[in-house]
C-alpha positions in Angstrom: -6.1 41.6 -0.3 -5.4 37.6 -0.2 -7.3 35.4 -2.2 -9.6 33.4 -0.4 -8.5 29.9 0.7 -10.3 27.0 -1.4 -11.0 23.7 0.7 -7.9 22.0 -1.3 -5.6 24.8 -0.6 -6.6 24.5 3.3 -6.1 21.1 3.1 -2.7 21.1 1.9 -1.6 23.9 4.6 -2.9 21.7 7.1 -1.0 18.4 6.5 2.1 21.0 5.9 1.4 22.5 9.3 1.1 18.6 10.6 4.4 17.7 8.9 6.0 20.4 10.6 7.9 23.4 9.1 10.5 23.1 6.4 9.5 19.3 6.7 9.6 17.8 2.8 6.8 16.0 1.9 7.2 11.6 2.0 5.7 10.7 -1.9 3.2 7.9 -1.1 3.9 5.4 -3.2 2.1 2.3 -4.5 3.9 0.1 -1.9 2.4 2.4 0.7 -0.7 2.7 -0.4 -1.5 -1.1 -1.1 -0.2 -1.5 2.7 -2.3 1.0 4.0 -5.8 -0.2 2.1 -5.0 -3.4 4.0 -5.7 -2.2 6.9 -8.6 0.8 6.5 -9.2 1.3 9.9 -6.0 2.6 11.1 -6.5 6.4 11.3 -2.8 6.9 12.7 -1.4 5.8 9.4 -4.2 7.4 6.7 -3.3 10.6 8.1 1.0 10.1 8.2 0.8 9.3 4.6 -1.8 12.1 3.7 0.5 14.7 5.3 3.7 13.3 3.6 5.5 12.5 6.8 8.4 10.3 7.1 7.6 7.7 9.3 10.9 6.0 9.0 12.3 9.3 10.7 9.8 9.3 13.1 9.9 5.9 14.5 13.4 6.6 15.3 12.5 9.8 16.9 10.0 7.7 18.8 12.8 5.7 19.9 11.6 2.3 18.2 13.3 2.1 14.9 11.7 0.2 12.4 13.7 -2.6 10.2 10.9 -2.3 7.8 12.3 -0.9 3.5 14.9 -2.4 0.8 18.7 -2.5 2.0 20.5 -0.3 -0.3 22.0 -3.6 -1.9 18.4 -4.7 -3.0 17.5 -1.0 -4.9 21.1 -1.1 -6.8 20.3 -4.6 -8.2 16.4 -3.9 -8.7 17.1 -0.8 -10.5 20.0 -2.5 -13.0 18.0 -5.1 -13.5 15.2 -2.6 -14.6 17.7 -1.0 -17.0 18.4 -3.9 -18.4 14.8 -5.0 -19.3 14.2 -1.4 -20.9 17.5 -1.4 -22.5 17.1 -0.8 -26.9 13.7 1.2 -26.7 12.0 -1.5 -24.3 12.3 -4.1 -27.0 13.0 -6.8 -24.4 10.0 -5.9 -22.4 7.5 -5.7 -25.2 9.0 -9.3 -26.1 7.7 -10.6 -23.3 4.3 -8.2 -23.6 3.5 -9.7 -26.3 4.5 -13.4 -25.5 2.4 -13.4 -22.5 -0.2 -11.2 -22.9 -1.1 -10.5 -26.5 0.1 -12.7 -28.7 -2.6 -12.6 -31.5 -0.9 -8.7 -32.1 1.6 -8.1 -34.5 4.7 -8.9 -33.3 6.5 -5.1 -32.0 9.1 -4.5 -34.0 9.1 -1.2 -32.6 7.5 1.2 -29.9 6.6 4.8 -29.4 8.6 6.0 -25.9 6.7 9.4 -25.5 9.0 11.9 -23.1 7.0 12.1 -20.3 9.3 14.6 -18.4 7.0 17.6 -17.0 7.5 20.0 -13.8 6.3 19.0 -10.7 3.5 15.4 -10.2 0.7 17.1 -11.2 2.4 18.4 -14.4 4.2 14.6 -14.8 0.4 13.5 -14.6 -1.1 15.5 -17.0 2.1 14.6 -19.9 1.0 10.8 -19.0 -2.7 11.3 -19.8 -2.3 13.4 -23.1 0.6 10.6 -23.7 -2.0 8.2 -23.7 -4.5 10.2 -25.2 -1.9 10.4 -27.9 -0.7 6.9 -28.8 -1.2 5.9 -32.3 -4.0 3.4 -33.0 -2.8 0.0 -34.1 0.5 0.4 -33.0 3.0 -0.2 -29.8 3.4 2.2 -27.0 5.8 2.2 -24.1 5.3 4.6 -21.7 8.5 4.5 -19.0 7.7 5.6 -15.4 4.6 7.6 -16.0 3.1 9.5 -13.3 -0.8 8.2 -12.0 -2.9 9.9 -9.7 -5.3 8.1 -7.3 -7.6 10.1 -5.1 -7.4 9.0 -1.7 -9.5 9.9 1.3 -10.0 12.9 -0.3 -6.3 13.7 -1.1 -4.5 13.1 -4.2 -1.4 10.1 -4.4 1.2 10.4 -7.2 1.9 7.2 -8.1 4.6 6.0 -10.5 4.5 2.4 -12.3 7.4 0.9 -13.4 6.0 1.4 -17.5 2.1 1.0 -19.2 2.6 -0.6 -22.2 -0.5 0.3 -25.0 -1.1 -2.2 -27.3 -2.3 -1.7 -30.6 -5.7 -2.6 -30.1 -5.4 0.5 -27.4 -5.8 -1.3 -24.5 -3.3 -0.9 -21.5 -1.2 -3.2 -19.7 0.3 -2.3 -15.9 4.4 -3.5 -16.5 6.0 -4.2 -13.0 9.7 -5.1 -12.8 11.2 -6.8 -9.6 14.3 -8.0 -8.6 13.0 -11.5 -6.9 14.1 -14.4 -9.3 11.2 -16.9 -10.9 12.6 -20.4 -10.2 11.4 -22.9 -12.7 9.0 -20.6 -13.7 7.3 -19.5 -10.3 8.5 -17.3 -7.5 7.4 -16.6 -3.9 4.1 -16.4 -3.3 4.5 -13.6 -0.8 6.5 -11.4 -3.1 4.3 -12.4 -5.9 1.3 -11.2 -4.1 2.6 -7.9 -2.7 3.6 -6.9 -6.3 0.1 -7.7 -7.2 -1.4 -5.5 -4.6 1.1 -2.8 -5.5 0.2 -3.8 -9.7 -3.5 -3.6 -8.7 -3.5 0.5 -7.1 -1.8 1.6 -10.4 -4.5 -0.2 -12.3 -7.3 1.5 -10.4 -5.1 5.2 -11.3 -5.1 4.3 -14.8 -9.2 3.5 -14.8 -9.6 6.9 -13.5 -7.6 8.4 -16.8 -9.6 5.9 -18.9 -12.8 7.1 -17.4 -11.8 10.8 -18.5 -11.6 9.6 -22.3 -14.2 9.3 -24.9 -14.8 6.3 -25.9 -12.9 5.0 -22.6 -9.6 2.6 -23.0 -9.6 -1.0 -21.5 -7.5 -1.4 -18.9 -6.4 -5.1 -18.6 -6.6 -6.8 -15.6 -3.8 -9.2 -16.0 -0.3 -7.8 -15.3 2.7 -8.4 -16.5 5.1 -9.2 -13.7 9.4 -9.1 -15.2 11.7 -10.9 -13.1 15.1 -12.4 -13.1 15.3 -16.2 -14.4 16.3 -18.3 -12.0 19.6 -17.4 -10.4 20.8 -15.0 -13.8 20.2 -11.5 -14.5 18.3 -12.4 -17.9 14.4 -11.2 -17.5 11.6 -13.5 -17.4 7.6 -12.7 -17.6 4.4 -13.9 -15.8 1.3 -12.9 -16.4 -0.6 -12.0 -13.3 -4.8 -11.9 -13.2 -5.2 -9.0 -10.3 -8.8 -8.6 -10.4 -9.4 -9.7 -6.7 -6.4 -7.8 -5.4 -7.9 -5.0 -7.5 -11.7 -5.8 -6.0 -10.4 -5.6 -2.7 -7.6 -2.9 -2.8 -10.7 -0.7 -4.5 -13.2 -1.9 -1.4 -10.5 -0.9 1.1 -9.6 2.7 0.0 -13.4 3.4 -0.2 -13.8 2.7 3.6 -11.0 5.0 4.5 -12.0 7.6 6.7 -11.1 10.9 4.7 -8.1 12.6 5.6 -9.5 16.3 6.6 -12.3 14.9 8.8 -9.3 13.2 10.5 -7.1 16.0 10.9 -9.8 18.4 12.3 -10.3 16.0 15.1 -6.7 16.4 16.3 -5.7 18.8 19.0 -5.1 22.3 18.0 -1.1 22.7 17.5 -0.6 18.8 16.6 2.9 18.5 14.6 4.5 15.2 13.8 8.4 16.7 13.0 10.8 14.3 13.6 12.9 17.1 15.7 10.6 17.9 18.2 11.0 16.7 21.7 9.9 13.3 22.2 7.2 13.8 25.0 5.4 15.9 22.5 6.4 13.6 19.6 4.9 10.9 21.1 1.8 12.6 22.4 1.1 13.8 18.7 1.5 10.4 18.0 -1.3 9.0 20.7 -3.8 11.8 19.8 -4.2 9.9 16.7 -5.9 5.9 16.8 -4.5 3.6 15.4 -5.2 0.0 14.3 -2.5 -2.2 14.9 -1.8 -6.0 14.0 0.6 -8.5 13.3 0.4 -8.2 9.7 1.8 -4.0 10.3 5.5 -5.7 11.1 5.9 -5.9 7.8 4.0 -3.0 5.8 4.4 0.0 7.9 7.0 1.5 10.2 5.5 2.4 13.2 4.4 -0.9 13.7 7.1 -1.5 16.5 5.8 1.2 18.3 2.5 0.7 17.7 3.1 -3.1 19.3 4.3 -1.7 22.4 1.3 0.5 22.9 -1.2 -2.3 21.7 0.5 -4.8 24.4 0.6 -2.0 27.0 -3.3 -1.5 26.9 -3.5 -5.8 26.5 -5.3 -4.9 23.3 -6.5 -8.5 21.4 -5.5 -7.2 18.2 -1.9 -7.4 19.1 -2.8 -11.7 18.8 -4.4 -10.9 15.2 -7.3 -9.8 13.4 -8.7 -13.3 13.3 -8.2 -13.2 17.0 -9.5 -10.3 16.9 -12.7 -11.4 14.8 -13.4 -14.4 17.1 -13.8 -12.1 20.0 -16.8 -9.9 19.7 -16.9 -7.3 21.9 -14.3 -8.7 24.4 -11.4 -5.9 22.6 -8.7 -6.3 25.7 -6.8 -9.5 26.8 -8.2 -8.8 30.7 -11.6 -8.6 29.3 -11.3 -11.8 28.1 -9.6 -13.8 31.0 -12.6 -12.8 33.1 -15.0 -13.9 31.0 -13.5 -16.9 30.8 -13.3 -17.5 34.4 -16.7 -16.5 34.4 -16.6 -13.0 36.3 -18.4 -10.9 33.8 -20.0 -11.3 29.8 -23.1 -12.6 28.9 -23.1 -16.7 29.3 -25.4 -16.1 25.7 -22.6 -14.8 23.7 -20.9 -17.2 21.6 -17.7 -15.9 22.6 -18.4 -16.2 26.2 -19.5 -19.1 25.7 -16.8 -20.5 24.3 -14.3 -19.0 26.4 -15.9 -20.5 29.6 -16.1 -23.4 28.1 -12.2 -24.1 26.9 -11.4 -22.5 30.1 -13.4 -25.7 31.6 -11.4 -28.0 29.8 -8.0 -26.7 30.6 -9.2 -26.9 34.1 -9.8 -30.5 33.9 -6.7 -31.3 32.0 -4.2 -29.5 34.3 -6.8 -31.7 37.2 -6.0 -35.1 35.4 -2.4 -33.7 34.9 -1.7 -33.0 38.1 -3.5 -36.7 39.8 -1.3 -38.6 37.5 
């Protein structure tokens, strides 16, 4: 006789049975995961990344490929520039720890680099947390690619920083290496940010393995952040203080709607494989709301064919969330266009209000316009 199925195990078999058979699973990365707290309410995309489905694969099967990811060219150079920053133990990279982060500590001469090798995430996971358990007290520890977990929406992310360095006052620093160059010392802002966002979901990961410990590490909320100087392939460090991107990234996964109260709410026989035929793909697809908005063009690859859809219903989030946000309850362009011409909505409502009235003053331009 069969064991009984625990709520986890039923989970899991149903985001396999949404992935589709012999489907692997998509790891949801940091990257992901800092996209998808960005925008909470977007169901379609909390439960795509729950089940592990490829949604790169699938908005090709939709028939509106995404140009969203890292050309090949960008992953061969990001990852030989990371070699070359832990190149001799991480000596390099606990340089520049110490330089920007902790410089009343002894200088590291030299670190621990615990194995952290382990069969399958969760095992990678627990060899992380009894690494860090582990490391010795007033001294340096690098820990390279260790596995986090982050509970979300009720389902558990793997999540693998670049390194966590422990310094020897036991405290933890997040170590993220990028390929972008810092000109003169500063780089994008854009880039700069995203890597916060992406530094500030492994930081909440690691508070969870602190908050299993007794007496619990600090986990320090500035970042170190390794890039190339200038237009060279020699490493330079900035410190990074991610405690609003933290703040909010932490706000944002708490509003998600869990995964499992999603998935029962979809049809019975839902399946979101890549291979199916695209009448059913896409209905799958639909059965599932979704939030879309500008800002998705560059986090999430669906987004083109979420855009389509948006524009097709003349949804006001296709303009923006701030759009969006001005609007009230006026949520599709036609609603709005007859409001402003005065055929419906409640002349109280600021939005109305203000609607009627700009639609006034165009009138009155294109009047003068068109006398002159």
């Amino acid at each position: 006789m069969p064991l009984p199925r625990t709520r986890g195990t039923a989970l899991r078999q149903r985001l396999a049975e949404l992935r589709g058979p012999e489907v692997p699973a998509k790891a949801l990365d940091a990257r992901a995961l800092a996209a998808l707290a960005a925008n909470p309410g977007c169901k379609r995309r909390a439960i795509l990344d729950g089940a592990g489905v490829n949604k790169t694969a699938l908005a090709s099967a939709l028939g509106a490929p995404s140009a969203f990811g890292q050309s090949q060219f960008a992953l061969t150079r990001g990852n030989a520039f990371e070699a070359k920053v832990k190149a001799d133990g991480g000596a390099e990279l606990l340089r520049l720890v110490h330089e920007r982060l902790d410089r009343g500590a002894e200088p590291p001469a030299g670190a621990a680099v615990p194995d952290l090798t382990a069969i399958g995430p969760e095992g990678r996971t627990a060899r992380t947390a009894l690494a860090l358990r582990e490391a010795t007290p007033g001294a340096w520890t690098l820990l390279d690619h260790p596995m986090l977990a982050l509970d979300v929406a009720g389902s558990p992310a793997f999540l693998e920083p670049d390194a966590v360095v422990v310094h020897p006052d036991g405290s933890w620093t997040v170590v993220e290496i990028k390929s972008f160059p810092l000109l003169d010392g500063s780089a994008d802002p854009s880039k700069v940010g995203a890597a916060a966002r992406q530094a500030a979901v492994y930081v909440l990961a690691l508070e969870e393995v602190a908050a299993r410990m007794d007496p619990a590490p600090k986990v320090r909320h500035r970042v170190l952040l390794v890039c190339p100087k200038d237009f060279s392939n020699l490493p330079a460090a900035s410190a990074v203080d991610i405690r609003k991107q933290r703040a909010v990234t932490a706000r944002q996964l708490a509003r998600l709607t869990r995964i499992e109260d999603i998935a029962d709410a979809l049809p019975e026989g839902t399946c979101f494989a890549p291979d199916l035929p695209a009448a059913e793909l896409t209905a799958a697809v639909e059965s599932v709301p979704a939030t879309y908005a500008p800002e998705c063009l560059s986090a999430c690859e669906l987004a083109f064919h979420c855009r389509d859809r948006s524009r097709a219903e003349g949804a006001v989030t296709s303009l923006g969330r701030s759009v969006r946000a001005e609007l009230g309850g006026l949520t599709t362009v036609e609603d709005v266009l007859a409001a402003a011409r005065g055929e419906t909505g409640d002349p109280d409502d600021p939005a109305v209000a203000a609607l009627r009235r700009a639609a006034e003053l165009r009138a009155e331009a294109l009047g003068v316009s068109a006398c002159r």
